[in-house]
TITILUM-564467 format. One record per residue (C-alpha): residue in one letter; chain; x negated, y negated, z negated. Coordinates in steps of 0.02 Angstrom, whole numbers. Layout:
+--------+--------+--------+--------+--------+
| residu | chaine |     px |     py |     pz |
+--------+--------+--------+--------+--------+
|      a |      A |      X |      Y |      Z |
...
+--------+--------+--------+--------+--------+
This chain:
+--------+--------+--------+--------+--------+
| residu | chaine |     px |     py |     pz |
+--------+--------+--------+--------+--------+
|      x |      A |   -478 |   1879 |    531 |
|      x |      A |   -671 |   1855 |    602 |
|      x |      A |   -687 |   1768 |    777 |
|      x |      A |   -740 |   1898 |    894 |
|      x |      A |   -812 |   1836 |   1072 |
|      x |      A |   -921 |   1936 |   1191 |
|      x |      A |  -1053 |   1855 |   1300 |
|      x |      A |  -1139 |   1921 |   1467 |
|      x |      A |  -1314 |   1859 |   1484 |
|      x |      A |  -1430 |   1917 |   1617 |
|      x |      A |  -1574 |   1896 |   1464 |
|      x |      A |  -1661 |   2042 |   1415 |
|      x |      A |  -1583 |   2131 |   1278 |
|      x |      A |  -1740 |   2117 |   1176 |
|      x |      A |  -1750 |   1931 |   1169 |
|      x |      A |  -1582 |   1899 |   1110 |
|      x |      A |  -1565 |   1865 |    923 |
|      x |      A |  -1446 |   1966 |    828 |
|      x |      A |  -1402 |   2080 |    668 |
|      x |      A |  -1412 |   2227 |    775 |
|      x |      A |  -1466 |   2267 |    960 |
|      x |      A |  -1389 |   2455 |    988 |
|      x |      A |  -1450 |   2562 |   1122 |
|      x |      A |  -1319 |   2696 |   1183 |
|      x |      A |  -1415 |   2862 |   1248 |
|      x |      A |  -1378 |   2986 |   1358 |
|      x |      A |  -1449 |   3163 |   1297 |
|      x |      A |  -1567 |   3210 |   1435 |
|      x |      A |  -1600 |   3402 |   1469 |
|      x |      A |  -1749 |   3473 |   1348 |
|      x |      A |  -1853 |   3286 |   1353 |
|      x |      A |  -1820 |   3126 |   1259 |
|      x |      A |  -1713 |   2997 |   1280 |
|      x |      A |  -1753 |   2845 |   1375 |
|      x |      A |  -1752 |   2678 |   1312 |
|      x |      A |  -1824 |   2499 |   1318 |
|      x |      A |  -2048 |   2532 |   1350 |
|      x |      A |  -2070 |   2456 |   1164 |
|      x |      A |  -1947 |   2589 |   1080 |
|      x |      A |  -1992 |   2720 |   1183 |
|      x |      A |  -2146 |   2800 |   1089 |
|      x |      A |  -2043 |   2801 |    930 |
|      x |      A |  -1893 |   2880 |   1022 |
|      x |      A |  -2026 |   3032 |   1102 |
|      x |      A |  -2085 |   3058 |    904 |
|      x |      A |  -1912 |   3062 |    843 |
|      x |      A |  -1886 |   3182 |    995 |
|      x |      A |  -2025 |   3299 |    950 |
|      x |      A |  -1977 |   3309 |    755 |
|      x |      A |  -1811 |   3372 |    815 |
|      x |      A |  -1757 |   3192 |    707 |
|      x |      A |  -1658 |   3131 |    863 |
|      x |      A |  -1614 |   3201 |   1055 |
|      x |      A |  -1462 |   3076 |   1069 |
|      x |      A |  -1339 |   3194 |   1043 |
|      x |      A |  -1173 |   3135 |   1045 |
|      x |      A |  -1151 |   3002 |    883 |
|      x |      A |  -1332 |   3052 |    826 |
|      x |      A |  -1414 |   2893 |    761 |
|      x |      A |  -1573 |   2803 |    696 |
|      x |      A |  -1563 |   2650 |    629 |
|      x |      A |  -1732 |   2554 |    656 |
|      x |      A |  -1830 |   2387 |    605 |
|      x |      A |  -1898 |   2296 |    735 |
|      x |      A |  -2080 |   2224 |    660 |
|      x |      A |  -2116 |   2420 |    621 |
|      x |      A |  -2083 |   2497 |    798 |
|      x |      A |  -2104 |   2362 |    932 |
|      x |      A |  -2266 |   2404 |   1017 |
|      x |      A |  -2306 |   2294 |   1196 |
|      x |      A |  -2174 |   2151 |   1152 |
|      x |      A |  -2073 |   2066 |   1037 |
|      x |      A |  -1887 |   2112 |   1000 |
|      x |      A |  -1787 |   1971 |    928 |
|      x |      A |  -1664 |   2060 |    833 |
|      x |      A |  -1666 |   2116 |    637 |
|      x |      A |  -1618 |   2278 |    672 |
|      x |      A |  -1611 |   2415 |    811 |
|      x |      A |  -1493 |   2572 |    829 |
|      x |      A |  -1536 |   2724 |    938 |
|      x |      A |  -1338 |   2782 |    949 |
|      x |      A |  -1344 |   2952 |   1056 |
|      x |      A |  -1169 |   2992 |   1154 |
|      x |      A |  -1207 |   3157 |   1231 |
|      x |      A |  -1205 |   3229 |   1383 |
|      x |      A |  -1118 |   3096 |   1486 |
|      x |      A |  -1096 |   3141 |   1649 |
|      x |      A |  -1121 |   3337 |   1680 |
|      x |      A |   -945 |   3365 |   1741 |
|      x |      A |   -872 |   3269 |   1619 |
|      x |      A |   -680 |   3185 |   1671 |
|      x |      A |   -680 |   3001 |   1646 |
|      x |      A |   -547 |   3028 |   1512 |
|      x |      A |   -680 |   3124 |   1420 |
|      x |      A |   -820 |   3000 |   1462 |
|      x |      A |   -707 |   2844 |   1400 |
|      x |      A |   -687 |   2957 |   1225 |
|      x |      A |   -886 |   2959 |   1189 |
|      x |      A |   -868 |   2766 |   1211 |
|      x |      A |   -736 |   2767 |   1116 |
|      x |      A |   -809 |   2861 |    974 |
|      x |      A |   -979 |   2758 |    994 |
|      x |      A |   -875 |   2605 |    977 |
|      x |      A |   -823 |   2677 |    816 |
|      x |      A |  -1021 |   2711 |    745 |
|      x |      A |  -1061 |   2521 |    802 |
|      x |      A |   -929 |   2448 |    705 |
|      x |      A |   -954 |   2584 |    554 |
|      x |      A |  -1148 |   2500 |    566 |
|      x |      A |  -1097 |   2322 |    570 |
|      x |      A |   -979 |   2339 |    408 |
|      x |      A |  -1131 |   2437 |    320 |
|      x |      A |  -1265 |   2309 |    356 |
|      x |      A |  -1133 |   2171 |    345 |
|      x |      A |  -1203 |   2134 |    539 |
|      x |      A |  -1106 |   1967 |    620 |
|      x |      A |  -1188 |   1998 |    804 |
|      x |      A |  -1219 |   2138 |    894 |
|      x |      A |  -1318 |   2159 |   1051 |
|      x |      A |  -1240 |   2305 |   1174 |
|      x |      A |  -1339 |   2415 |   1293 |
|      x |      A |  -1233 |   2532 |   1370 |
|      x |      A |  -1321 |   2672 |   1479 |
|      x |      A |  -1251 |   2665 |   1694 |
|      x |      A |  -1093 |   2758 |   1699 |
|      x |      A |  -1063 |   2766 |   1863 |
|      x |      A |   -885 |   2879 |   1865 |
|      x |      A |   -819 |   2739 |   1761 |
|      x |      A |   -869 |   2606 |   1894 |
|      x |      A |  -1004 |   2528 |   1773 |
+--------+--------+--------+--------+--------+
């Protein structure tokens, strides 16, 4: 069995060095997602192709040194991972399922790209006290 250990850092999440640095969505309302200011003219052209509106386990798998625009992002790779509609009258039980079945797409992409670390960006979730 791998070793498995989770670190809080206060660092941005685009300065950490890792296999993957994911970015969990919320689906806004007819715009596009928001995400970190270097990702986030990619995200609005994905958005306008009809290629990704972060609907729930819609994902884009990305490469850093082709998309970063106004920085520098440290990891090799970056997935857009869309859960939905979070919080429009949604029951906690329902909102802890779309993490549940995100969790599920993260590992899926670790095993695929053979990823050891993983950097987490969860959207606020404020029902579920995060």
């Amino acid at each position: 069995m791998n070793d498995c250990r989770v670190v809080l850092t206060a660092k941005p999440e685009y300065s950490v060095q890792s296999d993957l640095l994911v970015y969990c969505l919320e689906q806004p309302e007819d715009k596009a997602p928001v995400t970190n200011k270097m990702l986030q003219n990619y995200v609005n052209k994905a958005f306008e192709l009809g290629d990704f509106k972060a609907k729930a386990d819609q994902h884009l798998l990305l490469y850093p040194s082709a998309v970063s625009k106004g920085g520098t992002i440290a990891s090799k790779r970056i997935l857009l991972l869309g859960l939905g509609k979070m919080t429009e009258g949604r029951k906690i039980s329902e909102q802890a399922e779309i993490l549940r079945q995100a969790g599920g797409r993260v590992a899926k992409t670790c095993g695929q790209i053979k990823a050891k670390s993983v950097t987490l960006c969860l959207p606020s979730c404020k029902e579920l006290g995060a």
